[in-house]
C-alpha positions in Angstrom: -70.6 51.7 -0.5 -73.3 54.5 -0.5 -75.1 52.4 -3.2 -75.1 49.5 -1.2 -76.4 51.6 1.6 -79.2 53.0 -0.2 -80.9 50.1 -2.0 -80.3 47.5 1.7 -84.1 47.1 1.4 -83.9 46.4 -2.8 -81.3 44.1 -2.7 -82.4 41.8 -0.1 -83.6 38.6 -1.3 -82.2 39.4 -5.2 -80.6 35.5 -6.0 -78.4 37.6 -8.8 -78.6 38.0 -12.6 -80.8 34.9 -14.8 -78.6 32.2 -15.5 -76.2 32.3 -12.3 -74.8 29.1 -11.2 -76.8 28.4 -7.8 -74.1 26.0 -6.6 -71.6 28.4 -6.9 -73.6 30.3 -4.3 -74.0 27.3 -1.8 -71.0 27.1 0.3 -70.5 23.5 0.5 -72.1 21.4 3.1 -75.0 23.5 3.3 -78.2 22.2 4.0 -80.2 20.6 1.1 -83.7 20.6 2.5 -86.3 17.5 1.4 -87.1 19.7 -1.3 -84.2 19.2 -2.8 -83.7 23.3 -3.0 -80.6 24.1 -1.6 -80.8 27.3 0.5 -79.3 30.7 -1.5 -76.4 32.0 0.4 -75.2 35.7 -0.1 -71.5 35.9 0.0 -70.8 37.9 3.3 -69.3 40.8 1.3 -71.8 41.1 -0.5 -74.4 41.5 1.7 -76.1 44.9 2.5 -76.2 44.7 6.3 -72.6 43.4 6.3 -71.8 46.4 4.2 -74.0 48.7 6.8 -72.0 47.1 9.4 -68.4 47.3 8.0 -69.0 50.9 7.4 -70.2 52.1 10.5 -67.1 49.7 12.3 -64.5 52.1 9.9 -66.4 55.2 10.7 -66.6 55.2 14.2 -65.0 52.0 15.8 -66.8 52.6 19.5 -69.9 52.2 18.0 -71.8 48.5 18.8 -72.7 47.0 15.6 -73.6 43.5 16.9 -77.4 44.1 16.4 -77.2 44.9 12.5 -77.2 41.7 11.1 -80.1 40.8 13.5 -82.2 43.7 13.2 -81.7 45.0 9.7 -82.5 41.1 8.5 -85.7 40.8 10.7 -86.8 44.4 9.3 -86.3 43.6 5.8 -87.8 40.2 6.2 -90.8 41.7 7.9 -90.7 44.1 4.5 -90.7 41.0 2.7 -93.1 38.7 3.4 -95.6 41.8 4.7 -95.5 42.7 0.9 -95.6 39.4 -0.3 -98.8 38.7 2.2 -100.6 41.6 1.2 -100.4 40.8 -2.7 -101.7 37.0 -1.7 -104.4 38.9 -0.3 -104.9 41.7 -2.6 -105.7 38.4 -5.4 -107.8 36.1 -3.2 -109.9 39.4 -2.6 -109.8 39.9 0.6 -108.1 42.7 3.4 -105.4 42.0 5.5 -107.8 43.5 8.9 -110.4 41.3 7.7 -108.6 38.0 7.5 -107.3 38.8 11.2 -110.9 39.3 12.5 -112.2 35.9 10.9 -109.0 33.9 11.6 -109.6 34.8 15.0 -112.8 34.1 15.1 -111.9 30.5 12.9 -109.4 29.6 15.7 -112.1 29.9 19.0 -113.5 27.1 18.1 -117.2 26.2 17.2 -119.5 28.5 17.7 -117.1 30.7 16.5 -118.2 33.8 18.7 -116.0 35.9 20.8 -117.2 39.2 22.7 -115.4 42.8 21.1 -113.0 42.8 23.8 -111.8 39.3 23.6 -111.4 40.2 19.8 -109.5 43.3 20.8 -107.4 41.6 22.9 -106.7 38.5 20.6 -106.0 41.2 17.7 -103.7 43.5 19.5 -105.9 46.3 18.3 -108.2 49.1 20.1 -111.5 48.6 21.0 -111.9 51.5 18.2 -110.1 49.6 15.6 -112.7 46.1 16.3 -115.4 47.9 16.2 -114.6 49.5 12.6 -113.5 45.7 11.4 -116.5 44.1 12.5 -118.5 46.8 11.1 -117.1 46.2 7.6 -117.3 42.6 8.0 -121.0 42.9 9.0 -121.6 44.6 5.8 -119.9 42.1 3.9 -122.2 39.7 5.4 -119.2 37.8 6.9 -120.3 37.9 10.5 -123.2 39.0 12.9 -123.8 40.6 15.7 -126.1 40.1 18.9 -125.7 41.1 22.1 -124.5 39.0 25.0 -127.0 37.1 27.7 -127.1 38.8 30.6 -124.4 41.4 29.6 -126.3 44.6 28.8 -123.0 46.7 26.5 -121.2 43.6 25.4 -121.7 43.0 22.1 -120.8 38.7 20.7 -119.6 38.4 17.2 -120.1 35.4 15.3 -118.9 34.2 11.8 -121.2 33.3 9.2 -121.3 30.6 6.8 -119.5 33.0 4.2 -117.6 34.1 6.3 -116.1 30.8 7.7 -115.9 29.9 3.7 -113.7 33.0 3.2 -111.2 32.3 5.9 -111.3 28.4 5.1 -110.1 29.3 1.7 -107.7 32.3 2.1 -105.9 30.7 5.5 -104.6 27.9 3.1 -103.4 29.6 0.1 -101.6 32.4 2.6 -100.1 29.7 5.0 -98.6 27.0 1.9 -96.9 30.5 0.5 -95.6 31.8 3.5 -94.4 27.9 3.8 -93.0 27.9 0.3 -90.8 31.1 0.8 -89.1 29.9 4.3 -88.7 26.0 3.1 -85.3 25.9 1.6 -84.0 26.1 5.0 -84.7 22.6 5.7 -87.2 21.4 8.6 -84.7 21.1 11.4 -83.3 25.0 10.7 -87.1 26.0 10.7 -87.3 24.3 14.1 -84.1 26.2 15.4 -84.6 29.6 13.7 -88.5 29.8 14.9 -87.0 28.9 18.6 -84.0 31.7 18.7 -86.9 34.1 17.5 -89.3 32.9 20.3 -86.1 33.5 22.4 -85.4 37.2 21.2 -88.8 38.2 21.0 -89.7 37.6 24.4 -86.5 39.1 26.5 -87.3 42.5 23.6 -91.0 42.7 25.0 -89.8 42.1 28.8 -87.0 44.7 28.0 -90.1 47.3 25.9 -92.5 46.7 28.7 -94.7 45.6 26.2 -97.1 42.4 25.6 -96.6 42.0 21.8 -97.5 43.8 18.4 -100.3 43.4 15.7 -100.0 41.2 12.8 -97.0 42.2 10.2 -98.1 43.0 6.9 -100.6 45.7 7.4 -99.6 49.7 6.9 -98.6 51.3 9.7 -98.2 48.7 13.1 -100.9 46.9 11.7 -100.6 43.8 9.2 -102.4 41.1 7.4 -104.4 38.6 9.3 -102.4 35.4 10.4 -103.6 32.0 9.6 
């Protein structure tokens, strides 16, 4: 039990020792996506937030324990494909608060220019935080900036040639991984799944009083630029 309960974050996502039968872990009737990879089930007893859950239900039966499977899975997905997001990166060269600032500025549309405080606002970060991202990018030669017409302090950033190359390159390879590692659930459970999350999300940030979060995957409440 208390091993279980330490390595929760370890053990997530193992699919068991080399040579494993995988049909032996797919209860039947499950969903056989058109990839023809059936998706890896856990047996309930084994899993860590099942264990989590079990235990705290024998330890003190008046506590709630409804929310672990939800919340411990979303946090140690989040773990997951943050990690796996920021090693993508890490090889195509290029920083998580980077790709964020370009992919925004990608996403606007030709000319690809946005003012600071539309980037700020598109970004979920301070006005502080921009300003240091566009600064690196500038010296990287992967935008500009000029000031607005007829708006003496705001400041347009626009992405460069290299820039635009950069994001053109890294948005693919990020997005068909990130597509790779959720496709075994089939397109119809992706459909469902990313609805229930739009569903959850929403009533959490009416019930936070709070508009939304930056990009998972960076340290801290920051994370890796989304395609």
């Amino acid at each position: 039990m208390r091993t279980s309960e330490r390595n929760d974050h370890q053990m997530v996502g193992d699919e068991g020792s080399a040579g494993d039968d995988a049909s032996a872990r797919t209860p039947s009737g499950a969903d056989v996506p058109e990839t023809g990879r059936p998706a890896r089930v856990r047996p309930a007893g084994d899993d860590p937030a099942d264990v989590i859950a079990a235990a705290w239900s024998r330890e003190r039966p008046q506590t709630p324990v409804d929310s672990i499977g939800v919340v411990t899975r979303i946090w140690q997905l989040a773990k997951h494909f943050g990690d796996d997001r920021r090693r993508v990166l890490a090889e195509a060269g290029v920083d998580p608060a980077t790709l964020d600032l370009l992919s925004a500025l990608r996403r606007s549309g030709p000319p690809y220019t946005m003012s600071t405080r539309d980037l700020a606002a598109r970004s979920l970060v301070t006005a502080g935080a921009i300003s240091q991202r566009v600064a690196r990018a500038e010296r990287e030669e992967l935008v500009m900036r000029r000031p607005a017409p007829g708006r003496s302090r705001a400041v347009l950033v626009e992405l460069t040639e290299a820039g635009h190359e950069l994001v053109e390159r890294t948005v693919d390879r990020v997005l068909a991984r990130e597509a790779q590692l959720v496709e075994s659930l089939g397109s119809e459970r992706r459909e469902a799944l990313a609805e229930l999350l739009r569903e959850l999300l929403v009533d959490v940030q009416e019930q936070l009083n709070v508009q939304g979060v930056s990009h998972v995957g960076h340290e801290g409440i920051e994370h890796p630029g989304q395609g």
